[in-house]
SEFI-510093 format. One record per residue (C-alpha): x, y, z. Coordinates in steps of 0.25 Angstrom, whole numbers, plus 5000, padded with zeros to 4 digits. Example, Ala and Ser with C-alpha at 12.3 -4.5 7.8 and 13.67 -1.06 7.14 Angstrom:
2
  east  north    up
  5049   4982  5031
  5055   4996  5029
This chain:
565
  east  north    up
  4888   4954  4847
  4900   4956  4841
  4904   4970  4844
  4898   4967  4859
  4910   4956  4859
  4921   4965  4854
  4916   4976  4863
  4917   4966  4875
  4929   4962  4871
  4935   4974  4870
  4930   4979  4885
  4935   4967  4890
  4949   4970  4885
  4949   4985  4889
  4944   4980  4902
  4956   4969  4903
  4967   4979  4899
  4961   4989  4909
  4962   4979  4920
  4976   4974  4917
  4983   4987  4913
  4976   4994  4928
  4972   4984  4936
  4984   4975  4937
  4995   4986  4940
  4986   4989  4953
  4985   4975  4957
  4998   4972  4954
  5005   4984  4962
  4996   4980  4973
  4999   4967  4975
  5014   4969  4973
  5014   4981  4984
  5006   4970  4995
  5018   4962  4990
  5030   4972  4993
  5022   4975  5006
  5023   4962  5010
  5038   4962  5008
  5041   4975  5015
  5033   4968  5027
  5040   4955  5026
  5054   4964  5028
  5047   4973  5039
  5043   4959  5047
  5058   4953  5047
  5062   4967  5050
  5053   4968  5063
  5057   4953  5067
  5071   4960  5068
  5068   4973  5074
  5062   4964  5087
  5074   4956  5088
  5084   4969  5089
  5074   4974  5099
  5073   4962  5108
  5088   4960  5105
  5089   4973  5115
  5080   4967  5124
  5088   4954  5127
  5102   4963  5127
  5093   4971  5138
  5090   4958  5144
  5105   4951  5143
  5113   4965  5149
  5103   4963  5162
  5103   4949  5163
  5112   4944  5175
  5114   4929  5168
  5116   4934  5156
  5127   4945  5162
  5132   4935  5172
  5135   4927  5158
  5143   4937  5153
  5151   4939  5164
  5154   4924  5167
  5150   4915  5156
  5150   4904  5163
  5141   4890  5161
  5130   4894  5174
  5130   4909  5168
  5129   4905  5155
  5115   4897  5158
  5110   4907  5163
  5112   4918  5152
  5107   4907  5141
  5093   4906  5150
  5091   4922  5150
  5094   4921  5133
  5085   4911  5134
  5075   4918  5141
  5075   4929  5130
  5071   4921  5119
  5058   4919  5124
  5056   4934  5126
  5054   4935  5109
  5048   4922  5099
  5058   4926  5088
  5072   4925  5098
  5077   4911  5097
  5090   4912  5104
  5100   4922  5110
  5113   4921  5112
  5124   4932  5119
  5139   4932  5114
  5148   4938  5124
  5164   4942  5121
  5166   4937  5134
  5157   4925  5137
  5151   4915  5128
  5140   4914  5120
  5126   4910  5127
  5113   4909  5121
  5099   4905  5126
  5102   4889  5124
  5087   4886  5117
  5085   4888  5102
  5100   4892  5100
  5106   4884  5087
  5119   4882  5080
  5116   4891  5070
  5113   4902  5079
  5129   4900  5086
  5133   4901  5072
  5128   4915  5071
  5135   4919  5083
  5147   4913  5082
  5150   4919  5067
  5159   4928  5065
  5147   4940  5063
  5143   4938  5076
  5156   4938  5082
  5160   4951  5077
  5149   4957  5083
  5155   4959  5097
  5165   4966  5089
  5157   4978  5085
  5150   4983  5098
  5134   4985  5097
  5133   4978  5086
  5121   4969  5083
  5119   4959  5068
  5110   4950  5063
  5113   4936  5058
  5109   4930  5044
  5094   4922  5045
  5098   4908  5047
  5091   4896  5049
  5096   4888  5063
  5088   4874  5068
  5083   4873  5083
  5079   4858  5085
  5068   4856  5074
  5065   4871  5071
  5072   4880  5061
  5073   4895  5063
  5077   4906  5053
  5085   4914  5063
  5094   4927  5064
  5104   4930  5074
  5104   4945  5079
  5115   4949  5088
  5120   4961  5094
  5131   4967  5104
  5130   4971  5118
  5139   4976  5128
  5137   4968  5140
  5142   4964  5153
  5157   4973  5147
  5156   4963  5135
  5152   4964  5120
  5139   4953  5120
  5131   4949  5106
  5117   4944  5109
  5111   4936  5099
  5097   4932  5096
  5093   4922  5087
  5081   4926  5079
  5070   4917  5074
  5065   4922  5060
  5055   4912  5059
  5042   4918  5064
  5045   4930  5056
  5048   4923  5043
  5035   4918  5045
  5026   4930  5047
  5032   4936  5035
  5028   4923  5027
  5015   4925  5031
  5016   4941  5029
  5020   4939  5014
  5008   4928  5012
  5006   4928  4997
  5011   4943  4996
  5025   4938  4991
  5029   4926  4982
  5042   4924  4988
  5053   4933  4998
  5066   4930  5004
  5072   4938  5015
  5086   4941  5019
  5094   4944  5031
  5103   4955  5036
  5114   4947  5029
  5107   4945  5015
  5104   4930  5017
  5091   4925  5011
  5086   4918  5023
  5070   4917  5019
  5064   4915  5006
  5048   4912  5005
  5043   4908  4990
  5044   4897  4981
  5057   4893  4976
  5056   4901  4961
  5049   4915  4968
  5062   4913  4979
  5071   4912  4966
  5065   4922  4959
  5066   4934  4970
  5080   4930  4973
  5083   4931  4957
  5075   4946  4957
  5078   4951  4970
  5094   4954  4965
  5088   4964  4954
  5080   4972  4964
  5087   4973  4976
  5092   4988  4981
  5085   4993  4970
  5070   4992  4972
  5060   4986  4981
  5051   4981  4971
  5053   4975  4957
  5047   4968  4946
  5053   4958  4939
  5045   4949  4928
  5032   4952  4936
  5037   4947  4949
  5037   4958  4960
  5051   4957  4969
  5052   4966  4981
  5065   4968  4991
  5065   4975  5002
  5077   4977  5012
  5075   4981  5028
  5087   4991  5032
  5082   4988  5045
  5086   4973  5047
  5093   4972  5032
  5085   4961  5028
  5079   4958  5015
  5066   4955  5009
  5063   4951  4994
  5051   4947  4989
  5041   4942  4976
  5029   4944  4969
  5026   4936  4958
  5020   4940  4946
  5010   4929  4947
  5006   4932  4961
  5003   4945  4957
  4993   4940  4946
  4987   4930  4956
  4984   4945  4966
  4978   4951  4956
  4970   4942  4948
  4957   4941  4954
  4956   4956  4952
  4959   4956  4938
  4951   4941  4936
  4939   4948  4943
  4939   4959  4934
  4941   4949  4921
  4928   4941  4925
  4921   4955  4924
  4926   4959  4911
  4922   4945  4906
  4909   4947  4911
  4908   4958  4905
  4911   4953  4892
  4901   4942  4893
  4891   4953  4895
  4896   4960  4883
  4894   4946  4875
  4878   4947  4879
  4875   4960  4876
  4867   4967  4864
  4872   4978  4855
  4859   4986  4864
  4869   4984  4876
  4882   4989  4874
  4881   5003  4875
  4875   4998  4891
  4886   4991  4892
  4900   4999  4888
  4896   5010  4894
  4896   5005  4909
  4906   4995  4902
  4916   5008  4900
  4912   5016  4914
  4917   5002  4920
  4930   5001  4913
  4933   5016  4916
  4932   5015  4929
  4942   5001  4929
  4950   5010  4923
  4949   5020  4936
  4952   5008  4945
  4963   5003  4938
  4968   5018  4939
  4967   5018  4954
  4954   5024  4955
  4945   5014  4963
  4933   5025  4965
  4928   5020  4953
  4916   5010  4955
  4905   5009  4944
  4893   5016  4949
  4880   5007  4942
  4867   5001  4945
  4867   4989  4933
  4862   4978  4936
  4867   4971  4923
  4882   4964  4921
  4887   4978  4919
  4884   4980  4933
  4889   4968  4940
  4902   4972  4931
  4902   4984  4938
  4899   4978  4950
  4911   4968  4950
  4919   4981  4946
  4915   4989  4959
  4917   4976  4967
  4931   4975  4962
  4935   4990  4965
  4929   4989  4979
  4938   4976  4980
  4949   4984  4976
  4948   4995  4987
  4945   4988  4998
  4959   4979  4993
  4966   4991  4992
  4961   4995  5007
  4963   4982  5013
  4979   4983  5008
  4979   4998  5012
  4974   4995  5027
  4983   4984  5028
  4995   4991  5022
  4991   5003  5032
  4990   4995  5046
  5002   4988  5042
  5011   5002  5041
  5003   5005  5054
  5007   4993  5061
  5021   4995  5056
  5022   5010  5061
  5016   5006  5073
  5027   4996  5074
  5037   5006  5070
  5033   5017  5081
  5033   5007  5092
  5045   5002  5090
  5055   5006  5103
  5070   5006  5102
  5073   4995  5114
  5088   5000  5114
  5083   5013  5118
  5073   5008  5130
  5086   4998  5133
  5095   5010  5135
  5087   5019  5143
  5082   5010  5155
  5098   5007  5155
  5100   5022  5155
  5088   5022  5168
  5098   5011  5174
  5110   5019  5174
  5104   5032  5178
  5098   5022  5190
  5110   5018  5194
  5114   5031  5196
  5104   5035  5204
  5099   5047  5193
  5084   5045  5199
  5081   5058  5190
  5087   5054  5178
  5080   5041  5180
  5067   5047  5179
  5069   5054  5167
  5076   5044  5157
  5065   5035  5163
  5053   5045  5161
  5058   5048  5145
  5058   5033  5143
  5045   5032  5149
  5040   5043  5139
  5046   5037  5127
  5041   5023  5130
  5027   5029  5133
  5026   5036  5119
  5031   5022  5112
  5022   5013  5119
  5010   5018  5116
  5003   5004  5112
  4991   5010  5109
  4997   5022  5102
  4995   5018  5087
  4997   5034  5084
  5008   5034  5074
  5012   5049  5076
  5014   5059  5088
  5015   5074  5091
  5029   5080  5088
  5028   5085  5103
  5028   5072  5107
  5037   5066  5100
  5046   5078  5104
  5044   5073  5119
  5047   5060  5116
  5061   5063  5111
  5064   5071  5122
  5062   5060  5132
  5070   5050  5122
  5082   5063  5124
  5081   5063  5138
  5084   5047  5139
  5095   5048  5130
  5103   5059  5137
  5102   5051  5147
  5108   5038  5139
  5119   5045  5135
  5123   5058  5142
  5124   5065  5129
  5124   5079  5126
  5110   5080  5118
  5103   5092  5110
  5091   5092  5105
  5084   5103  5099
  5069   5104  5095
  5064   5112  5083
  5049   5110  5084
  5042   5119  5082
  5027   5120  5092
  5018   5118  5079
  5023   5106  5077
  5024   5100  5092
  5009   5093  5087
  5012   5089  5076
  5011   5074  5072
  5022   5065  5067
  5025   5049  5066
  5028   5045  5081
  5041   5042  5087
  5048   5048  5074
  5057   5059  5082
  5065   5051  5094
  5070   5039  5083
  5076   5054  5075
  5082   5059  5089
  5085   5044  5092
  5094   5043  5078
  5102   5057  5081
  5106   5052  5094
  5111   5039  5090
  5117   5041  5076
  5119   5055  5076
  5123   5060  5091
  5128   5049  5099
  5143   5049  5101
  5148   5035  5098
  5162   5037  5109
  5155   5043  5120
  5138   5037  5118
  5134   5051  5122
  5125   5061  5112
  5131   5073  5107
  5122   5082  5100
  5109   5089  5094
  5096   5085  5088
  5086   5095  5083
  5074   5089  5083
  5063   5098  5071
  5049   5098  5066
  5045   5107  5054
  5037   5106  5042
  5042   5107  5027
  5036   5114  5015
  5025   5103  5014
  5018   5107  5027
  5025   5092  5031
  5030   5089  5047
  5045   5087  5048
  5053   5082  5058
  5069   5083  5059
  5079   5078  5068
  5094   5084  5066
  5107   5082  5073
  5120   5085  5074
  5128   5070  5075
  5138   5063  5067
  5128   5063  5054
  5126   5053  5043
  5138   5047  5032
  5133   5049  5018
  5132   5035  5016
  5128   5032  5029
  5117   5043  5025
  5114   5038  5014
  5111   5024  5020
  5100   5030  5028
  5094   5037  5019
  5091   5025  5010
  5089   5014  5020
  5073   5012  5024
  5076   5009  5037
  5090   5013  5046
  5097   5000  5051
  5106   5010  5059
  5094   5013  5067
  5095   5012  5084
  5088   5001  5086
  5081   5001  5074
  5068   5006  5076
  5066   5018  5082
  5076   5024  5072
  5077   5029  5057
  5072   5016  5052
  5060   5016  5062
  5055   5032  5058
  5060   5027  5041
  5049   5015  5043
  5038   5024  5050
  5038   5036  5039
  5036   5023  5027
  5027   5020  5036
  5020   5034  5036
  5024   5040  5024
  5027   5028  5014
  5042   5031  5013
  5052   5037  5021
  5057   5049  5013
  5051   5058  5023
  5063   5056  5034
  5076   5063  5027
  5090   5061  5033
  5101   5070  5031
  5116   5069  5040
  5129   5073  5038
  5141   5068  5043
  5146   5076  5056
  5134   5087  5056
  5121   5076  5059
  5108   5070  5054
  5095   5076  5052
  5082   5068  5050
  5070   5076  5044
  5057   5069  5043
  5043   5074  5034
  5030   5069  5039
  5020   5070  5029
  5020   5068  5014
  5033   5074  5006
């Protein structure tokens, strides 16, 4: 009985270092890798929240440049026209939940604002010197730090984003004050139990949310200095600490996991598997010495194939028909494999319709600025009576919004013929817009014409020449080439490149690019570089398949690899 003992007590141990030097790294990584997930999408969310305010921000300037009472204002800002604007501001508020106020600062007529939900924390943004100086510097536009301003009984974490327009021959700041509280709180319910504690800053590097028990809040803020703009992820005493930084809106994120939460994920795996091993042990106490060659023998095939789940292999089920203790051991062992895969799928799915909803998000994003500018464009050629050019600024839009607003399109690639089409229509608009004197040369090869690549990926490339590389900044026209290829490299993969011959990058300037995830310079900001940059993570899990290369005074090129490289 003796040696029975011993030899149980030994399997129990080979079994126990088996499950702690295997098991827990996997479990561990997993739960810290839901954790940095959920981090990534807490930044995503605030980034989105902003993204809809610049877009709508060009709605309401749309809105403000056709108003009559809100021109009339401007003209004469007298106490019957001002009334009257304030009721068209107000009216806007009500177009979007998140808007709480807006409010128009001319260089020639007063402020005005939409008279409801207006504080004095909110004239204190506009009246600060930052502000003020923002009718200084043209088509400028700024967000305010996160402050928290009082409205009768309610308290709102706002931010103020403003920009410059040139309206009625005089330089205008609109601002629209942003209520944050309905976002803050989706992302409390996105982090759930994920995270132990997360603070968030603003584009000014103000701490303005911080979500946790007073000793985890202490703790991340301690940590967070030793990791910042050097990894994303560290370690520190067992606790997990994750930053992340948006170059899209310059906001912050920094989160924990503590050790202890980890244990408490984990543990009913690990405790599942201890009860097992302890009932083997029990059986191993009330055996004969007849008995224990039938029982190491299944005893050791089990414990090999632990061995081939802890390395990753979960196609290693115990095939046997006992119907003894030794069977319901194995039994509880290919329940907990089976467990395990569909956990592992469950995450999976979810992990996979949430990069579809993204990149579905991300393709059907449309650059409002654009739309804005062309029906102007319509307008002018209007009143100039170009009936002909009328019809074909207005039938390349018409094909542009077509292949945009496909609802029911969830097809995340397209033929490169009809990208190709779709950038010649955006061409013919913007000839139009500016008058400019635009090449553009195709090198495409007929083999490749159906070929399939990521939708919408060749118009935001064209669209970044123009703007950044061709435009003249004197005269607003274009002046220049774009060659436009499709080729494949030595690894048989698709490669799309968009040249010109513009003004070209500085090295630092360069540089900056390169490094950042996303490309605040970006028109509009999403339909550009950061836009394509988010799309191939999305694809591709990283974003070294788009490679940059300019020169100052000889122009950019942009190469893109689809396909593993």
């Amino acid at each position: 009985m003796a040696s029975i003992l011993t030899g149980g007590l030994v399997a129990f141990i080979v079994a126990t270092g088996i499950s702690f030097g295997f098991f827990y790294p996997t479990f561990k990584e997993r739960e810290v890798k839901i954790s940095e997930n959920t981090t990534a999408s807490l930044l995503q969310h605030m980034e989105n929240t902003l993204s809809l305010v610049e877009n709508y921000m060009e709605n309401v300037a749309a809105t403000v440049e056709q108003n009559n009472d809100i021109q009339n204002y401007l003209k004469n800002p007298d106490a019957k026209n001002s009334t009257s604007a304030s009721v068209r501001l107000n009216n806007l508020t009500s177009y979007m939940g998140m808007i709480r106020g807006i409010a128009i600062a001319g260089q020639n007529a007063p402020t005005i604002d939409s008279m409801t939900n207006i504080g004095a924390e909110d004239y204190k943004i506009i009246e600060s010197d930052e502000f003020q100086k923002m009718t200084e510097t043209g088509f400028s536009r700024s967000y305010s730090s996160v402050y928290q301003t009082k409205i009768g009984s309610k308290s709102y974490f706002t931010v103020a984003y403003a920009r410059n327009y040139y309206l009625n021959n005089q330089w205008c700041s609109i601002v629209m004050f942003v209520n944050l509280n309905n976002t803050l709180k989706d992302m409390k319910g996105l982090a759930g139990s994920s995270l132990d504690a997360w603070y968030l800053k603003d584009s000014k590097g103000k701490i303005f949310y911080e979500y946790g028990t007073d000793d985890n809040i202490a703790d991340i803020k301690n940590l967070t200095v030793e990791i910042i703009d050097k990894e994303k992820r560290n370690e520190m005493t067992g606790d997990i600490i994750f930053y992340d930084k948006s170059a899209t809106c310059s906001y912050e994120i920094a989160s924990v996991i503590k050790k202890e939460t980890i244990w408490m994920a984990i543990f009913p795996y690990i405790g599942g598997l201890f009860l097992n091993l302890m009932l083997f042990l029990v059986l191993v106490l009330f055996m004969n010495y007849k008995n224990v060659n039938t029982l190491i023998n299944p005893v050791m095939i089990l414990s090999q194939r632990m061995l081939m789940a802890a390395r990753g292999n979960l196609d290693c089920k115990v095939v046997s028909d006992r119907q003894d203790e030794i069977g319901l051991l194995e039994s509880s062992f290919n329940k907990m494999i089976d467990d395990l895969k569909h956990s592992i799928e469950v995450i999976g799915e979810k992990e996979a319709k949430e990069q579809q909803i993204r990149f579905s998000l991300l393709v059907s994003q449309i650059d409002p600025h654009f739309i804005y500018n062309t029906i102007n464009s319509i307008n002018y050629l209007a009143r100039k009576k170009r009936c002909e050019d009328i019809v074909t600024v207005n039938s390349a839009l018409i094909a542009i919004l077509k292949d945009r607003l496909r609802v029911n399109d969830i097809q995340i690639t397209d033929t490169v013929a009809n990208e190709m089409r779709i950038v010649n229509q955006y061409i013919v608009i913007e000839k139009f817009m500016y008058d400019g004197n635009l090449d553009v040369e195709w090198k495409i090869p007929s083999e490749f014409m159906e070929e399939q690549i990521p939708k919408n990926m060749i118009q935001p490339l064209v669209e970044n020449s123009l703007f950044h590389g061709l435009i003249d900044e004197e005269s607003g026209e274009f002046c220049g080439k774009i060659i436009i290829g499709v080729y494949k490299n030595e690894r048989d993969n698709l490669v799309l490149s968009v040249e010109d011959d513009g003004g070209g990058m500085e090295t630092e300037k360069l540089a900056e690019v390169k490094s950042m995830r996303f490309n605040p310079e970006d028109r509009g900001k999403k339909i550009g570089l950061s836009n394509i940059r988010g799309r191939l993570y999305y694809l591709y899990g990283n974003t070294d398949c788009m490679q940059i290369e300019s020169e100052m005074g000889k122009g950019t090129k942009i190469t893109i690899e689809f396909g593993e490289n």
